[in-house]
N, C-alpha and C positions, 0 to 999 in steps of 0.2 A: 844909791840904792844898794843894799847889801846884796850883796851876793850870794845866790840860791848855792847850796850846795847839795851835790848829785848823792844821792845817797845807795846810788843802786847801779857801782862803776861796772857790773859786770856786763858784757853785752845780750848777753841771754835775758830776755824782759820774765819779770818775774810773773806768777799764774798762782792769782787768788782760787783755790780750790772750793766749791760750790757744796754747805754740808747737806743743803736737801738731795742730790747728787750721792753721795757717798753715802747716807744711810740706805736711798732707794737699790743701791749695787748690792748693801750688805743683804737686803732681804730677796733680792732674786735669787741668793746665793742656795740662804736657806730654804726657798720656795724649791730650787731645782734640787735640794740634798733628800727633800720631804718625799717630792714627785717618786725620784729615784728609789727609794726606801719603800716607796708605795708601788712600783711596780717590780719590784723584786720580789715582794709579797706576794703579789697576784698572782705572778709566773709560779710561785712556787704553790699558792693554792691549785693551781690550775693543773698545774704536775700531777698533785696528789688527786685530783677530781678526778684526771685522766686515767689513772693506773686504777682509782680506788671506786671509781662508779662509773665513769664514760669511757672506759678501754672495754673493746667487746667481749663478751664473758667466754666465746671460742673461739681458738685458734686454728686454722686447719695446718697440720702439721707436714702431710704427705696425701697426694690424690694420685687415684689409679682409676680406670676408665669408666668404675662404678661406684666405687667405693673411696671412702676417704679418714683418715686419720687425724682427729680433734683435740687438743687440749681444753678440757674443762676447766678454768681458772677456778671459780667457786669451791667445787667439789673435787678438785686436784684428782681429775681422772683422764686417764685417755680412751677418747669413746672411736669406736667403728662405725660409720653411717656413709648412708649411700651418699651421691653428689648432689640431688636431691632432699636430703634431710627429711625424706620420707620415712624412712625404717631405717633403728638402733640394730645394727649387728649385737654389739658388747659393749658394754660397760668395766674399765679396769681400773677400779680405786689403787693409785701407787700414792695416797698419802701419807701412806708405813714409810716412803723413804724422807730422812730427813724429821726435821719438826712437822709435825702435822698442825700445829698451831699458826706456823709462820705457813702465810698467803705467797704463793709462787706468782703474781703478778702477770710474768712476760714469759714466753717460752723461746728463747733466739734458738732459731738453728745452726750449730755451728759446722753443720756439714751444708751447708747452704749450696754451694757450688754444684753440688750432686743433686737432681730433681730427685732421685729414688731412695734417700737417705735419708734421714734425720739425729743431730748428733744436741746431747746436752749435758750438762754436769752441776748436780746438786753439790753445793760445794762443800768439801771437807765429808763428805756422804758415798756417793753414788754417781757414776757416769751412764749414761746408757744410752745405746744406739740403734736403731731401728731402720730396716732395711725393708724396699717392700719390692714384692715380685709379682706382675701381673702375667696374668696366665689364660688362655681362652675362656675357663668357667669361673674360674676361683682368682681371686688376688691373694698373696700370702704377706703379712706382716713379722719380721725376723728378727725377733725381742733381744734383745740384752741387756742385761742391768750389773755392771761391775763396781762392787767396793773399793772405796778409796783406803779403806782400812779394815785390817784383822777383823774388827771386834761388831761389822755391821752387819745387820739380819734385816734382810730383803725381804718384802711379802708386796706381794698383788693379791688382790682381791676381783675376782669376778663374780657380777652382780646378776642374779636369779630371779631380777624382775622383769615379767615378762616374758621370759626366757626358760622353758623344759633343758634341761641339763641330765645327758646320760656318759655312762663310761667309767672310768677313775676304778676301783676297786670294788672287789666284791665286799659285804658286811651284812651283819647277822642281819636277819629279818631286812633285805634288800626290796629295793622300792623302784619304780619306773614309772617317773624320772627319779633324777636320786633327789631332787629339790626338798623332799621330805624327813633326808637322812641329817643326823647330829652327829658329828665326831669331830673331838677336842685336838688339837696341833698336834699329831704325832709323825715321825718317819713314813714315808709312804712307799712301804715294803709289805711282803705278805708276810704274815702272821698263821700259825692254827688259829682258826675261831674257835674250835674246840676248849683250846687252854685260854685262850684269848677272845674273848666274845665281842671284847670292844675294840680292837686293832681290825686295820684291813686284812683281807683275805684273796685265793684266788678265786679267780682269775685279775690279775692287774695290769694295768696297762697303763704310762702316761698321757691317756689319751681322753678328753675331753669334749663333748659335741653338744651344740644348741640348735634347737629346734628354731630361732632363728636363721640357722645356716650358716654357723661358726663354728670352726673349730679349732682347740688349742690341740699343741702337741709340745710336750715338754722334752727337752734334752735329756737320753737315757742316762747321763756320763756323769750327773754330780748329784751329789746328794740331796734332799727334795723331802720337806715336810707338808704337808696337806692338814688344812681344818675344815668342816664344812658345818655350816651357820644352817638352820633349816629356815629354808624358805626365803634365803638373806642375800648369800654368797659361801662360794667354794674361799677358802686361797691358798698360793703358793707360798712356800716362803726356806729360801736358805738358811743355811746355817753360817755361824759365824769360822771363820777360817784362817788359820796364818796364809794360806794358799790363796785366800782372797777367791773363793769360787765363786764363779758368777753363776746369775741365774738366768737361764736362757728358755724361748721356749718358744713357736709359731703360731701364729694365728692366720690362718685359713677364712674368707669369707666364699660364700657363695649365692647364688639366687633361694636357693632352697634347702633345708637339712640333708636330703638323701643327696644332693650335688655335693655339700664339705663334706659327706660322709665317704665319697667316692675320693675326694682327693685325698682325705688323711687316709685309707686305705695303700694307695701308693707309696705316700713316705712311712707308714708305719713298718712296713714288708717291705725290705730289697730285695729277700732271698724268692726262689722259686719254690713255692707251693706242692706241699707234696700231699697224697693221700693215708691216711690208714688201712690195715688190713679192711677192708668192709666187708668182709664176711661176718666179722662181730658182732654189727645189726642184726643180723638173724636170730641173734642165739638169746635170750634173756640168762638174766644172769642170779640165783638161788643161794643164797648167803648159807654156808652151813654153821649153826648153832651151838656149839660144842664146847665143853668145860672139861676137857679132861686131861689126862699128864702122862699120855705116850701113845709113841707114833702109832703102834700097832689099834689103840684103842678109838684115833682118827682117823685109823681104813676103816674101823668097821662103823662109826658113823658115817662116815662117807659111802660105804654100802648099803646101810639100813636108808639114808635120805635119798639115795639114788632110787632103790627098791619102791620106795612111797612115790616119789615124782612119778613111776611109770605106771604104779597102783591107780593115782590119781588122773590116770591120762594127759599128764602136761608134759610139756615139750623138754626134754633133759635138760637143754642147754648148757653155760656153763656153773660148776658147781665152785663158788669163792671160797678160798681159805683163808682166813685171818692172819696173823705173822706168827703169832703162837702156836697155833696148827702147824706153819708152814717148819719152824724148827722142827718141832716132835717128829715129824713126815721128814727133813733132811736128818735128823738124827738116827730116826730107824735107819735109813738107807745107807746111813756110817756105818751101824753095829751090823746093818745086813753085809756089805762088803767085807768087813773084818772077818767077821764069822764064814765066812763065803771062803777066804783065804783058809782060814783054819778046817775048814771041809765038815760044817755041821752048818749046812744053809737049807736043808727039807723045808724046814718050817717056814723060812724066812721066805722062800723060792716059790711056796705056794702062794702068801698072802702079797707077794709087792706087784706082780704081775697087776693085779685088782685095780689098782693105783692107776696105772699106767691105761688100763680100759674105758677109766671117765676122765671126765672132758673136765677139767676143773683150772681155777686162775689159783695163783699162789702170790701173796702178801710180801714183801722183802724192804726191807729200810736201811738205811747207811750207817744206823747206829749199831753199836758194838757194847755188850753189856762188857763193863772192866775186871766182870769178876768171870770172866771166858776163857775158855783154852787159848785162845785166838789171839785174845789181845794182849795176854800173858807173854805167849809167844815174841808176839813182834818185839815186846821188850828186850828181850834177851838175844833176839837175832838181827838186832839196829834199825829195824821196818816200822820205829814209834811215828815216820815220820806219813805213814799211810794214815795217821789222823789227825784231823785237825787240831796243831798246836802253833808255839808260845815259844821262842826262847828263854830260858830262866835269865840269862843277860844278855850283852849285844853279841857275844861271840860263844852265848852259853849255849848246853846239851837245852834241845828240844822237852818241852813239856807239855804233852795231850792236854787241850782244856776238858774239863768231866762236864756232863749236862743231862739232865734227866729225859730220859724217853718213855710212856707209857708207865709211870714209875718205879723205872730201873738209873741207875745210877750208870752215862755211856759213856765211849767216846764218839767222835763222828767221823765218817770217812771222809777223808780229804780230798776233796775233788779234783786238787790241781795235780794234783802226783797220778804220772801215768803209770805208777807202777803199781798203787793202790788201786786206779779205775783197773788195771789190767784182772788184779787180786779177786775184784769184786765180779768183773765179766765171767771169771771163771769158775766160779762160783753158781754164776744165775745157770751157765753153761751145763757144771755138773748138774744142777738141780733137774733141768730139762732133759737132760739125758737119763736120770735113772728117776722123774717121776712120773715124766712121758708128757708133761703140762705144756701148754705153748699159750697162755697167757698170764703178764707177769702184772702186779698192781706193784708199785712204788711210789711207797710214803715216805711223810717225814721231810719233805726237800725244802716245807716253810721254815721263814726264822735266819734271823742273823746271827749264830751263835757267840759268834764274839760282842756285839753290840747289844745280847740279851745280857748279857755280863759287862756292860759296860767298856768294853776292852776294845783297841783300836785293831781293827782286824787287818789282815794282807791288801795291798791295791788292790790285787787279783779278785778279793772276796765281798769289796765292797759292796750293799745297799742284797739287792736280791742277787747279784753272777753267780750265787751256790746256785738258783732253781735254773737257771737259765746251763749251767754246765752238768746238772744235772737232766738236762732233757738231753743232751747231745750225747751222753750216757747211753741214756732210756731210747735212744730212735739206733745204739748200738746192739740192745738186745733183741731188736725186732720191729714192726710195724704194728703187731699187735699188744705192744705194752699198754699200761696203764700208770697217769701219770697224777698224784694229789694236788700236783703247783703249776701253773701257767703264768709265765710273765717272757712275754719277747721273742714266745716260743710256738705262734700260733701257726707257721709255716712249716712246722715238722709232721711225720707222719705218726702221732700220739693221738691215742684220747686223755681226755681230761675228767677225773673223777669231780664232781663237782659237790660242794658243803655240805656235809649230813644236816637234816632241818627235824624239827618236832615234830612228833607224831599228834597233831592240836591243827586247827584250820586256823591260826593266827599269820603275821607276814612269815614268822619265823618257821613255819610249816607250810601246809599245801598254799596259801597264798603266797607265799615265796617261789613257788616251786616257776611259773610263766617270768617276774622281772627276772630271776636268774639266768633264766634261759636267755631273755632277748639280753642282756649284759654281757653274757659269756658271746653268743654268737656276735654281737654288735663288735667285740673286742679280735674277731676272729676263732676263737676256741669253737667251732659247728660239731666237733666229736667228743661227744659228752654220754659219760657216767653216769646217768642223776642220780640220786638220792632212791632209796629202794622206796618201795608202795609203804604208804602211811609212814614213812620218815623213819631214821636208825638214830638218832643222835642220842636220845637217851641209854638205846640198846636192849629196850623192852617188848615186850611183842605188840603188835597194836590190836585192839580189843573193840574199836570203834569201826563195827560194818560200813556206815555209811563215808566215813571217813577213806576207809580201804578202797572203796568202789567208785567215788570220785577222782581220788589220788590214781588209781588204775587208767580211768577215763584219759588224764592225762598224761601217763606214762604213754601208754601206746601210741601216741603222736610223737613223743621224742626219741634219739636216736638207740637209744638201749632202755628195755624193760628191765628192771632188776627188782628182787625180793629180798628184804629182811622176816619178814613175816609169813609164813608159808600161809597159802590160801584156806586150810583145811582147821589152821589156828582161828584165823579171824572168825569167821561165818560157817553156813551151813551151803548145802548144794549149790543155792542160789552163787556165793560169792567164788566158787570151785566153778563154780558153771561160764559167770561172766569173765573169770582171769582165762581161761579157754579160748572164751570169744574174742577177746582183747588182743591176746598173747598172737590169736592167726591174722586180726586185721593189721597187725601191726606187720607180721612177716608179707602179711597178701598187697596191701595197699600203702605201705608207709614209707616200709625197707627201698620199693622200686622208685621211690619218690626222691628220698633223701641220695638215693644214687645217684640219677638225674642230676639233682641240685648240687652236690658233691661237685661234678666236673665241673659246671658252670663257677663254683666258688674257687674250685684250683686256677679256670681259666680267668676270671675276672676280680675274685673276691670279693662278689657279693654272699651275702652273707644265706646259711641254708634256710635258716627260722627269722623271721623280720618283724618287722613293726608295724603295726597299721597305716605309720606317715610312710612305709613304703612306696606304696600304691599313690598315696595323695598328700605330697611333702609340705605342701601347703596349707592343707586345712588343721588347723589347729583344733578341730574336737580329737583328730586321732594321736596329739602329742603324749596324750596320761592315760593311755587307756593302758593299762595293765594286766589286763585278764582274758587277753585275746590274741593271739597270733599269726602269724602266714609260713605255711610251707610252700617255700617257691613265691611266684605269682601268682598260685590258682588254687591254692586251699586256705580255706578262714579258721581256725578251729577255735569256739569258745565253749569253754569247758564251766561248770557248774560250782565254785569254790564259797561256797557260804552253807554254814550249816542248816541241816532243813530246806533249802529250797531246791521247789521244782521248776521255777524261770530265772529268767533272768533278762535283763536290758544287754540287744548287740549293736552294733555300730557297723554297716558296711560300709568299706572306703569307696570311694567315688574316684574312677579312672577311666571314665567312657565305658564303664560294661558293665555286665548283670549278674547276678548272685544267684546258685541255685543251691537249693536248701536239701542235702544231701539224702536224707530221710523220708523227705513229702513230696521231694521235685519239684515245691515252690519256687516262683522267681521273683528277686527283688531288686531292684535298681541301685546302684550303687549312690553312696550317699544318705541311703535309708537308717532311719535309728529304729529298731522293734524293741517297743517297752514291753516288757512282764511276757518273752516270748517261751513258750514251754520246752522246757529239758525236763523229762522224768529221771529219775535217780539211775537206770539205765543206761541213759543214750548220754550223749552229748554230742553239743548243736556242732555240726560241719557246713563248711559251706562251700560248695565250688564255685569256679568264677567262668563265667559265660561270656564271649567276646561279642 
């Protein structure tokens, strides 16, 4: 038998490989590569579902024991709402930072650690950090928003839906609330509205308030543009800076308007509250009218108007001089001095004493005509630097900037130099001494002058610090000054001249004449100048009786009557007869009122003249009412501002007590609306309030 030969000498036995086996392995491979491939898809739709429709459209960013701070993903806003999501404090579109295209998804806190913080960074944009402090009535929210570079321009927008918005700046034909007003991105400084009709004016304040019971308050320290949208939104917005400024600013909520309006009162004022002369109130104040071109020939109009005021049986009060007047009146009193030395003063000795007998305000401003004794002077005696300049290079001679006043070609006094303020004190000093006057008006304090020129001004002088160093000035010449600009400066003992308006019943006239008022006192300004009867802005006499006799109606409720128009211009007996009756209700019952209120505003800083949401912070009929106001707690005054009529619709606010109808003795329950209620062109409706 042959022999088998082994053909397989290894000991390891060989393993036939099975190919139904090896292809079934191949396909679990791709079965699990496919699986794999398909749930990495999934995960990744799912991602996107999450962020892009199932992630919740708000975040709460920071909560305080009523309130709480939201990110709106959608509308890339941070919203204020109670804990409840019952009621919107504010609304604040920050989608100006960054693309407003590109959807902010998630908001991480990166101050997380901190419950009272909130920290985030829009990247290559903007950081910002928010800090919140609760407080017994109010929670505050303590915005910041910092550029990550030079070249970025920050804007918040707050949203006016919903929401009465008052505060911010005066402007022409003024509104309350201002949700009605238009003004395109400019600096938010005061302006003249006179040369500037469409710039802010005073009184300003960075202070902001919604009849929800929120209020901003922005950083006095950096520069700050404002636009406001009618009926849309306000916004903030910096400027772009190597200095990289931020834009910083607080928000205040509360139960009610008058509650944030009590706390932003505390941070707006640190200083202690001082009063004005109040003997001022007394006195109504008689514009005198005059075109002429030397001193002695504005004593003797100033005698002839005085003589007529006592013909007419009206109260002297004080008689104003315009600044033009007020030179020709210090000029005589030069040539009377000089000549006085030279020993031929008869003449002079008999007529200046006159001066010195009536009670008269005098006009004075910080500008310097260039073509003056004065400013000549300084040139040549090294004192260029008592106005406002410029060095020609970094180590060069000083150069005055020129800028036109009233148009004259000036310079302006330089407020920082105490040797200029000194120059100037002594000045207002001689004036008082030899014209016997002890009420000074100073104008002119609106306006950046270097940034109306485009030119980068001193730190010292940035944004409005001329108005603000210029009242520290004006509270040096007295208690009884008069002052054209308010910004920062509501705690000093000044009045405040407030906007010449038209002689026309439109906003920019007598229906301007009530939002002004509650503006200026809501900001703190309660010692107000108004505007004279039937308005001066054009500088013509006013010719319209009924005009004159409503405008009076509501003069006599605020704190100084004054006249451009003498009453014997406008009308016949009749309108001589009612400025009479005005002029004593005003000294009998208004003067002792506004005194009252006066202390209470230095002790607490409520405000003298209020709002209808005073009384009733909650009812929203009294957020817009604009043609009605309160002295104190216990008088309503609504005054008759539409031409031709003899009623009108009032509103009493409702705070547990009753209205009594000053005229008829009627009473009405607070809360009550009286349609079509009669005002004859006479009267105007009063109301007292009954506990």
């Amino acid at each position: 038998m042959p022999h088998a030969r082994n053909r397989n000498p290894s000991p390891i036995p060989e393993v036939t490989w099975d190919t139904g086996l090896k292809e079934m392995n191949e396909t679990w491979k791709g079965a699990i590569a496919c699986l794999g491939v398909a749930v990495f898809f999934v995960m990744t739709i799912g991602i996107i579902y999450w962020q892009v429709v199932d992630q919740p459209n708000k975040n709460w960013i920071l909560r305080g024991t009523f309130s709480g701070l939201i990110w709106e993903r959608r509308t890339q806003s941070l919203v204020i709402q109670t804990l409840a999501e019952d009621k919107t404090y504010v609304e604040i579109d920050v989608g100006n930072v960054g693309n407003p295209d590109i959807e902010v998804p998630f908001v991480r806190n990166l101050c997380w650690l901190n419950k009272t913080e909130f920290c985030y960074t829009w990247e290559s944009v903007a950081e910002v950090k928010i800090s919140l402090e609760v407080n017994e009535e109010t929670e505050c929210y303590s915005m910041t928003w910092a550029p990550v570079h030079c070249h970025v321009e920050l804007k918040d927008c707050f949203s006016m839906t919903n929401v009465s918005w008052y505060g911010g700046a005066s402007v022409r034909g003024q509104s309350w609330p201002i949700n009605e007003q238009n003004a395109t991105m400019q600096p938010f400084t005061v302006s003249d509205l006179r040369d500037n009709p469409s710039r802010f004016g005073s009184a300003l304040e960075r202070y902001f308030l919604g009849s929800s019971g929120v209020a901003v308050l922005v950083s006095p320290d950096i520069p700050l543009q404002l636009g406001v949208d009618s009926r849309q939104q306000f916004c903030l917005q910096s400027l772009p800076s190597m200095e990289r400024l931020p834009l910083q600013y607080n928000v205040c909520v509360a139960h009610n308007v008058k509650a944030a309006h009590l706390e932003a009162v505390q941070q707006l004022s640190q200083h202690n509250r001082e009063l004005p002369n109040l003997r001022v109130l007394w006195l109504p104040f008689w514009k005198l009218l005059t075109n002429v071109d030397s001193g002695p020939k504005v004593e003797r109009e100033l005698r002839t108007f005085s003589n007529r005021l006592r013909r007419h049986q009206l109260v002297e009060g004080v008689i104003s001089l315009n600044e033009h007047s007020t030179s020709l009146l210090s000029d005589m009193d030069h040539d009377y001095l000089n000549s006085r030395k030279r020993g031929m003063s008869k003449r002079l000795t008999r007529d200046l004493p006159l001066v010195k007998l009536l009670n008269i305000s005098i006009t004075l401003s910080p500008f310097l005509g260039v073509d003056s004794t004065q400013f000549h002077t300084s040139l040549l005696d090294g004192t260029e630097a008592y106005w406002l300049s410029l060095p020609s290079a970094p180590q060069g001679q000083l150069i005055p900037v020129m800028s036109q006043w009233r148009g004259t070609f000036c310079v302006k006094l330089n407020i920082t130099n105490p040797g200029a303020v000194s120059w100037f004190l002594d000045r207002v000093g001689s004036l008082q001494t030899h014209l016997g006057m002890e009420y000074v008006v100073l104008d002119g304090g609106e306006g950046n002058l270097f940034e109306e020129q485009a030119l980068r001004p001193p730190r010292a002088l940035g944004g409005d610090k001329y108005i603000s160093l210029l009242a520290d000035m004006a509270t040096r010449i007295g208690d009884s000054t008069i002052v054209t600009a308010g910004t920062r400066s509501s705690h000093k003992p000044l009045f405040v001249k407030m906007t010449p308006l038209q002689s026309d019943w439109s906003p920019m006239g007598l229906k301007g004449v009530i939002p002004s008022l509650l503006h200026h006192t809501l900001l703190g300004y309660n010692f107000l100048i108004p505007d004279a009867v039937g308005g001066s802005l054009s500088g013509d006499l006013v010719t319209d009786e009924e005009l004159f006799i409503r405008w009076l109606e509501i003069a006599a409720f605020l704190p100084v009557i004054s006249f451009h128009t003498p009453p014997w211009v406008c009308g016949e007996d009749r309108v001589l007869n009612l400025t009479r009756v005005y002029v004593a209700k005003h000294q009998r019952d208004v003067v002792p009122l506004i005194e009252k209120y006066a202390k209470e505003w230095q002790l607490t800083g409520y405000p003298i003249y209020r709002p209808m949401w005073w009384l009733s912070p909650s009812d929203p009929v009294t957020f817009t009412i604009d043609d009605q106001f309160l002295i104190g707690d216990e008088v309503l005054v609504a005054p008759v501002v539409e031409k031709g009529a003899t009623q009108r619709d009032i509103y009493l606010p409702d705070g547990g007590f009753q209205w009594q109808d000053s005229q008829n003795a009627q009473v009405f329950d607070g809360g009550t609306f009286l349609q079509d209620y009669p005002v004859p062109l006479e009267d105007v409706a009063v109301f007292l309030r009954r506990s």
